[in-house]
C-alpha positions in Angstrom: -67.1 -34.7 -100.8 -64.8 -31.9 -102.4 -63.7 -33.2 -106.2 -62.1 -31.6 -109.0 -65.0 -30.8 -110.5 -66.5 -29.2 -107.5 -68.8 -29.9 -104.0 -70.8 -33.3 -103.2 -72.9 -34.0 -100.9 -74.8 -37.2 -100.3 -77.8 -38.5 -99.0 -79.9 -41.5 -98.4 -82.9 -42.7 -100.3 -86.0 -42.9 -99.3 -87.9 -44.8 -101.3 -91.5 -42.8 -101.0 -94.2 -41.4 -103.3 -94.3 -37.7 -104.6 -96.8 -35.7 -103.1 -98.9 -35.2 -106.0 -99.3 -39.1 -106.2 -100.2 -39.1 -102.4 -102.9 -36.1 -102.5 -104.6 -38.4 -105.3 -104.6 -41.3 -103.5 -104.3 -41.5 -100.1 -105.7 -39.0 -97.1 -103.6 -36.7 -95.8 -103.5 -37.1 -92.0 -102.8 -33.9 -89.1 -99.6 -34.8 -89.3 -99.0 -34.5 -92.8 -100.5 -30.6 -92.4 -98.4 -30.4 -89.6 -95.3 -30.9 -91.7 -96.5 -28.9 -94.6 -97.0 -25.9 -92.7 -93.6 -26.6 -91.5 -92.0 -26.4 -94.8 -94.3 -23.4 -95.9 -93.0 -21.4 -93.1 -89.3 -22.2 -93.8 -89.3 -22.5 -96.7 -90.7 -18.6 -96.8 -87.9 -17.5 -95.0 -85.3 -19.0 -96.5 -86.6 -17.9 -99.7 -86.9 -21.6 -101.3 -88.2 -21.2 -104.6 -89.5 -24.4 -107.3 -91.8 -25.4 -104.3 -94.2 -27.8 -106.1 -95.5 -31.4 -105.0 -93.8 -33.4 -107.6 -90.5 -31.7 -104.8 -91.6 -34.0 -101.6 -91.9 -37.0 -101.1 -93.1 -38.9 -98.1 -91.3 -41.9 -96.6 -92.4 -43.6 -94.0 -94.6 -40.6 -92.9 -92.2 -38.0 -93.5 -92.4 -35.1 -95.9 -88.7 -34.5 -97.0 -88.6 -31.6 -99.6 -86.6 -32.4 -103.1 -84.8 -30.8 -105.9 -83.8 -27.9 -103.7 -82.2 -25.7 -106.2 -83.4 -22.3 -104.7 -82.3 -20.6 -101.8 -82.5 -16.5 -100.5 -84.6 -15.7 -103.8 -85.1 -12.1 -104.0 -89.3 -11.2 -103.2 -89.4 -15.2 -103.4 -92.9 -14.7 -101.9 -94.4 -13.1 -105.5 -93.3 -16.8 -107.4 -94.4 -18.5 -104.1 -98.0 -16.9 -104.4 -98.0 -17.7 -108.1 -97.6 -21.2 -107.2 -100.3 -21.2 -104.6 -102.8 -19.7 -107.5 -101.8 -22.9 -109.6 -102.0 -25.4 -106.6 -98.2 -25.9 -106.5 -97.6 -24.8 -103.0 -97.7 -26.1 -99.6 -101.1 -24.4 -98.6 -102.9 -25.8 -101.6 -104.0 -28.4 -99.4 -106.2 -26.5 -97.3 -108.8 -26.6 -100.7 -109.2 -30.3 -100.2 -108.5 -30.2 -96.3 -110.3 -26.8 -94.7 -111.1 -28.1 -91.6 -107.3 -28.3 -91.1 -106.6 -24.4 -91.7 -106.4 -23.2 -88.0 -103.5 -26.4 -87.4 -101.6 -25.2 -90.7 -101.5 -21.3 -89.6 -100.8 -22.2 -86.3 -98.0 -24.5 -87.0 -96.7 -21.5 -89.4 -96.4 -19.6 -86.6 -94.9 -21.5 -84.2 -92.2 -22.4 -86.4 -91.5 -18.7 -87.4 -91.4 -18.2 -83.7 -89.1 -21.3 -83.2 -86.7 -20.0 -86.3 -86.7 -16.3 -84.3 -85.6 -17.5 -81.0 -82.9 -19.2 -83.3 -82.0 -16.8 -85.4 -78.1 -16.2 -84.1 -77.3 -19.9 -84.9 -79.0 -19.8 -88.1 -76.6 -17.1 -89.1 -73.5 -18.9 -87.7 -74.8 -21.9 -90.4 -74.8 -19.9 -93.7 -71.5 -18.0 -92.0 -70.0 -21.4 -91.7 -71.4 -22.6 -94.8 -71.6 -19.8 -97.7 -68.3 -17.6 -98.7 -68.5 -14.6 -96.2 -70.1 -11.9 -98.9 -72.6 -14.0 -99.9 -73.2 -15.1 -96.0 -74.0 -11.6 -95.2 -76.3 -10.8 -98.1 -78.0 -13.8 -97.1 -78.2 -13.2 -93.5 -79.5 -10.1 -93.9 -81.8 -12.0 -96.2 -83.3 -14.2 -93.5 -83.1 -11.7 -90.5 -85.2 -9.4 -92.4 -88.1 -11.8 -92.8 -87.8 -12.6 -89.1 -87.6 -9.9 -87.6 -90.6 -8.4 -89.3 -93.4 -9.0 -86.6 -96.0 -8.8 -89.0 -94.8 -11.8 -91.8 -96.6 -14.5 -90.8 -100.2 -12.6 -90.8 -99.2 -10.5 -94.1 -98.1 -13.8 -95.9 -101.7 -15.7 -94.3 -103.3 -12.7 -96.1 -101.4 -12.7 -99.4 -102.3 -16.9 -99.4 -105.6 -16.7 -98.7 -105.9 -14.2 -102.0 -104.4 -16.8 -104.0 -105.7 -19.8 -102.5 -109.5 -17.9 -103.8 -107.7 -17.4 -107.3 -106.5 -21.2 -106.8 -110.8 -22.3 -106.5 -111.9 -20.3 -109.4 -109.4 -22.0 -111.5 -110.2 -25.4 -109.9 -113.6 -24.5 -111.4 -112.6 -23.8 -114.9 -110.2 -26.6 -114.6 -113.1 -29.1 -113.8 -115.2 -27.6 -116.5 -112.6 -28.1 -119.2 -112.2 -31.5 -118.1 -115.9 -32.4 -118.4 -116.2 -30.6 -121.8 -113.2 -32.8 -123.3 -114.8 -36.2 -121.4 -117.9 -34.6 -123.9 -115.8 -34.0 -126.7 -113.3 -35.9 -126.8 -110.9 -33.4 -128.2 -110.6 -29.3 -127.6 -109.8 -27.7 -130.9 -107.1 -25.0 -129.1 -103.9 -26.0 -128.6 -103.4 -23.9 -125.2 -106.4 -25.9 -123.7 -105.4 -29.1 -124.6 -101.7 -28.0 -123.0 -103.3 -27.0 -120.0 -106.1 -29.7 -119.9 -103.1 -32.6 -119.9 -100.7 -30.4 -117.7 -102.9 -30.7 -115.1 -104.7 -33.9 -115.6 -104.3 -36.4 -112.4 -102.9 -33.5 -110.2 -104.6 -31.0 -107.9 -102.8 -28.2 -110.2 -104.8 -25.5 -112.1 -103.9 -23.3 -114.8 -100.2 -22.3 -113.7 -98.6 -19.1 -114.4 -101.7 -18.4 -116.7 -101.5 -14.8 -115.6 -98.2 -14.7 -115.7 -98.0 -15.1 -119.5 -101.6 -13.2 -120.1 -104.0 -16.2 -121.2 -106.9 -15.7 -118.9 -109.3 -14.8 -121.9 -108.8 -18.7 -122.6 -111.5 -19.0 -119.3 -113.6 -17.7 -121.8 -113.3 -20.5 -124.2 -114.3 -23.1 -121.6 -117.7 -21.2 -120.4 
């Protein structure tokens, strides 16, 4: 709906749970996976950015992403790696789920293959959609993800190195939480931020090396 104050747009609710709810309380099924890896893979290439479970929900078995305020981010894939090392990201479930690893990578790649043999009418979209500059740098945005034979095994790679930085933080994060169940209280104020920042979530220490804190590992040891 065009308005004075700008665009519109509408869409039903699905009344659902967030997917950080639904990884601490129910079991994720093949299908869930399934959809996941769906999202992963386009979300990659259309550069979708603030990726993190509290951003689907599921509704009556379907994954619908949320809040999607980022599109065609330049080297997206360095914040999207960033949020797999914290547990943010879609493949974060194959730490809880590993037996369902071959399905997610497969799935990947079938629907970068799908999005390929598609990729004329994806660019007649953003034409139709975005203002024709901006429709061209984001064209070329897209079609140079696709057409790169090699993205799907160079991003499995670049997950998999920080899906194992994602475990050893799951480590510290489960020894922080035993030592305040010990002591009731950690006397450093970053801890205690972290500790309750990722309490009741599969999240671990996010953006820690972003902002240069890893010595505070040392502090739970």
């Amino acid at each position: 709906v065009q308005t004075a104050v700008g665009l519109w747009q509408f869409s039903d609710y699905c009344k659902g749970k967030q997917l950080t709810g639904y990884l601490k309380e129910d079991e994720l099924s093949e299908q869930d996976i399934v959809q996941l890896a769906q999202q992963a893979c386009i979300g990659d290439v259309f550069g979708r950015g603030d990726r993190h479970f509290e951003n689907y929900i599921i509704s009556d078995n379907i994954i619908y992403p949320v809040d999607i305020a980022y599109l065609f981010w330049p080297d997206n894939e360095t914040w999207v790696n960033r949020y797999v090392a914290g547990g943010q990201s879609e493949p974060c479930v194959l730490r809880q789920y590993p037996n369902f690893e071959k399905t997610y990578w497969a799935v990947y790649n079938d629907t970068f293959n799908y999005l390929y043999e598609n990729i004329t009418q994806i660019k007649n979209i953003i034409f139709s959609f975005f203002p024709k500059k901006v429709a061209s740098d984001y064209a070329v945005f897209v079609c140079d993800r696709l057409s790169n034979k090699d993205y799907v095994a160079l991003r499995k790679e670049s997950v998999n190195t920080h899906l194992e930085i994602y475990s050893q933080r799951y480590i510290f994060k489960e020894k922080l939480e035993k030592a305040m169940d010990r002591l009731n209280y950690i006397d450093n104020d970053l801890l205690r931020m972290y500790y309750y920042s990722n309490l009741n979530r599969s999240t671990a220490f996010f953006l820690i090396d972003y902002f240069n804190r890893e010595d505070l590992f040392q502090l739970i040891l």
